[in-house]
C-alpha positions in Angstrom: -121.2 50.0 322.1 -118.8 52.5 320.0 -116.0 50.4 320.8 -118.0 47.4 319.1 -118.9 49.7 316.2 -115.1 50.7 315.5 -114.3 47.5 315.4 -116.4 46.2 313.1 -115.8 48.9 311.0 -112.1 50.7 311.3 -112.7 52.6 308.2 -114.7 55.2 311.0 -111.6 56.5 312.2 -110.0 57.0 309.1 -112.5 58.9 307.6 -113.0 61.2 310.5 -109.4 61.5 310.7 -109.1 62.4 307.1 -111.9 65.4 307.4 -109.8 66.8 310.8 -106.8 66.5 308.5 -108.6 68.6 305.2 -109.6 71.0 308.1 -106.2 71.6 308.9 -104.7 71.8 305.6 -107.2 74.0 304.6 -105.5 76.8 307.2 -102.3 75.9 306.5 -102.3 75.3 302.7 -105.7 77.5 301.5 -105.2 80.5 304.1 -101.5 80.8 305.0 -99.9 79.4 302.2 -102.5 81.1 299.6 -102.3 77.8 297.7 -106.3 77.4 297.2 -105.6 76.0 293.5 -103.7 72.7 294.8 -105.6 72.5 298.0 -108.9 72.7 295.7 -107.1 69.9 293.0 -105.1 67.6 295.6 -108.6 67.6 297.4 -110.7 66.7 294.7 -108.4 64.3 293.4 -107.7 62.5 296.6 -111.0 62.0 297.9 -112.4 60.9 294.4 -109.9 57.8 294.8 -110.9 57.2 298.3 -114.6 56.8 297.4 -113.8 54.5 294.4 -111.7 52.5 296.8 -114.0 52.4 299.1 -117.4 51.3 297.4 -115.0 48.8 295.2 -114.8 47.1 298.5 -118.1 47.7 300.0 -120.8 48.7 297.3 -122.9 49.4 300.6 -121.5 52.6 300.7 -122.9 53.8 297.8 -126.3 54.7 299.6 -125.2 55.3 302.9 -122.9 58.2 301.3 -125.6 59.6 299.1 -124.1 58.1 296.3 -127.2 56.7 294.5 -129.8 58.6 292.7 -132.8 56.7 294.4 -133.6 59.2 296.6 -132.8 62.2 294.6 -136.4 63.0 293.6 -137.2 63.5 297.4 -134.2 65.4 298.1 -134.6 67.4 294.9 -138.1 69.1 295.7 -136.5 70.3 298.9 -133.4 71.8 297.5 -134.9 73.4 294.2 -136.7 75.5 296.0 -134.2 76.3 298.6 -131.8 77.1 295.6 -133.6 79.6 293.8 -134.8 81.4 297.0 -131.3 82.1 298.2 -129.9 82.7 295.0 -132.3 85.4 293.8 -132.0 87.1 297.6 -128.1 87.1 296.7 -128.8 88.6 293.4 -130.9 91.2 295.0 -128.7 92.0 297.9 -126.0 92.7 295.6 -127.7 94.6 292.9 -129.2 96.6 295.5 -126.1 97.8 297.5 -124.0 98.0 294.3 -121.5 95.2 296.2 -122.6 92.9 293.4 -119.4 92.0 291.4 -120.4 91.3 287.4 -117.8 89.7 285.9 -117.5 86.5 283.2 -115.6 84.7 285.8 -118.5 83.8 287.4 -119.2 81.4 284.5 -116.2 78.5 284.9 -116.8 79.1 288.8 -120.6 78.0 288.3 -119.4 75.0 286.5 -116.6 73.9 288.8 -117.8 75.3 292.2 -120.5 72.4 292.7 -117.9 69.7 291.9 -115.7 71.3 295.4 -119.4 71.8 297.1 -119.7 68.2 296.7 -116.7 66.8 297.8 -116.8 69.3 300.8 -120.6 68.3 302.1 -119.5 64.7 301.2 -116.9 65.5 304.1 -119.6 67.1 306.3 -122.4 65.4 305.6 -121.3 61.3 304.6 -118.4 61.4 306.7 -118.3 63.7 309.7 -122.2 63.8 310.6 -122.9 60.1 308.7 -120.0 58.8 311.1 -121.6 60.5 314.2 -124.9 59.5 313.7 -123.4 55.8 313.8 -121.5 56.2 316.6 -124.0 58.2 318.9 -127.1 56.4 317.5 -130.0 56.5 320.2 -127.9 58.4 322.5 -128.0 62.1 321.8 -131.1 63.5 319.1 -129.8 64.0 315.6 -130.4 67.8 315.9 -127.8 67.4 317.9 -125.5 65.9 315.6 -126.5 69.2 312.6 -126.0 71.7 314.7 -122.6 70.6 316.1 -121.2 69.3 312.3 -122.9 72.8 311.2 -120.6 74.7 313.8 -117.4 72.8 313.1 -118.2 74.1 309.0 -118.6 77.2 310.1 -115.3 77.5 312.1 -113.1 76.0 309.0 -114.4 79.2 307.6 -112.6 81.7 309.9 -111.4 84.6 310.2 -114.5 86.1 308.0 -117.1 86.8 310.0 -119.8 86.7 307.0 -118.9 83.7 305.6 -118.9 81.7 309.3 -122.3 82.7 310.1 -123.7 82.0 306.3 -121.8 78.5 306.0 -123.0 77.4 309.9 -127.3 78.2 308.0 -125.7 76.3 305.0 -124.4 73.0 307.2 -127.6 73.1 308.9 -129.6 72.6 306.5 -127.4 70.5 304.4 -126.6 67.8 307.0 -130.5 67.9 308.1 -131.5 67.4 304.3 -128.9 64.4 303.8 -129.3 62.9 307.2 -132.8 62.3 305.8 -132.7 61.8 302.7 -129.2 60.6 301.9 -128.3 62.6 298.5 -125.2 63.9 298.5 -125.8 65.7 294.9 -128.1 67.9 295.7 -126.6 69.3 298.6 -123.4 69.3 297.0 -124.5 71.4 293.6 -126.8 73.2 295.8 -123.6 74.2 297.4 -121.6 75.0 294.9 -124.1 77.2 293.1 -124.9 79.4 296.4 -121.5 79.3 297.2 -120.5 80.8 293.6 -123.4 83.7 294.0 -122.5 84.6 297.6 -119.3 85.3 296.9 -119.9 87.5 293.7 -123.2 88.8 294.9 -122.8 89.5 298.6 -119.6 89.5 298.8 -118.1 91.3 296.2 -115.0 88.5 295.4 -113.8 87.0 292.6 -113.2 83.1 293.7 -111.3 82.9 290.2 -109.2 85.4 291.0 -108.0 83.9 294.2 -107.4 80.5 293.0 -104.6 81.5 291.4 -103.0 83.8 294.0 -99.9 83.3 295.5 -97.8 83.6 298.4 -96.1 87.3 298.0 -92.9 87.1 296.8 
């Protein structure tokens, strides 16, 4: 049966091939390299042109990758919710323990942020657990298929501890929302916007800031 569905559709192995390959770069170019500008750009830009390709030649894609807006209202009155909840208890947190860090750069990164969270849950959610709901269909239950997608997120997030545990909750709920209803905007801004909080909030960085670091001289 998975030999039947790869061959009817190669582009499967591809595209999980591509996300194992972003994984990989991410350690190499991100972490080790400091390079999180390009990796962020060469990302964006590459898997922009790989979805245009794509639903050139088979408009189909376009709703099995969450690309249309027909579902949206459903999704939406999930994630609205779900976005101000956690972004207030970030605000809170911070605020609270005095790790909260105020500064205007959180404004560009609240404008380009969701842009990366959707191309990185269109990874995760349309290609890695979209692909192995296809290929595992009927045979294992899909809360299978979150929680192991969620755990793979989490790991690309290594070696901090806090933001592993936070992004395996985030994949959770993300693939189980687009698994369902198959939006892959509001998971992806709803991303990008938590993302962006967490990090000043919680965590005290300055994502702007490290975009431009480089590797010490």
């Amino acid at each position: 049966m998975k030999g039947e569905i790869l061959r009817r559709n190669p582009w499967i192995n591809v595209e999980l091939l591509g996300v194992i390959l972003v994984g990989a770069a991410k350690f190499l170019v991100s972490d080790w390299l400091k390079l999180k500008l390009l990796f962020m750009t060469a990302g964006i830009t590459f898997w922009i042109g790989f979805i245009i390709f794509r639903v050139i030649q088979d408009p189909s894609l376009l709703r099995e990758w969450g690309l249309r807006n027909s579902s949206l209202p459903r999704s939406i009155r999930i994630i609205i919710p779900v976005t101000i909840l956690s972004i207030l208890s970030c605000i809170i947190y911070g605020l609270l323990t005095s790790r909260a860090l105020l500064t205007w750069n959180i404004l560009p990164v609240l404008i380009l942020y969701p842009v990366w969270g959707i191309i990185q849950q269109f990874l995760l959610a349309a290609l890695l657990a979209g692909n192995m709901e296809i290929l595992l269909k009927n045979r294992i239950p899909r809360i299978l298929i979150v929680i192991s997608t969620a755990i793979l997120f989490a790991l690309i997030h290594l070696p901090e501890v806090p933001l592993v545990l936070v992004a395996l909750g985030l994949g959770c709920f993300t693939v189980s929302v687009f698994l369902k209803y198959r939006n892959i905007w509001t998971i992806g801004i709803f991303h990008g916007l938590f993302a962006t909080v967490f990090y000043f909030f919680v965590l005290g960085i300055d994502p702007w800031q490290q975009l431009f670091l480089t590797v010490p001289q």
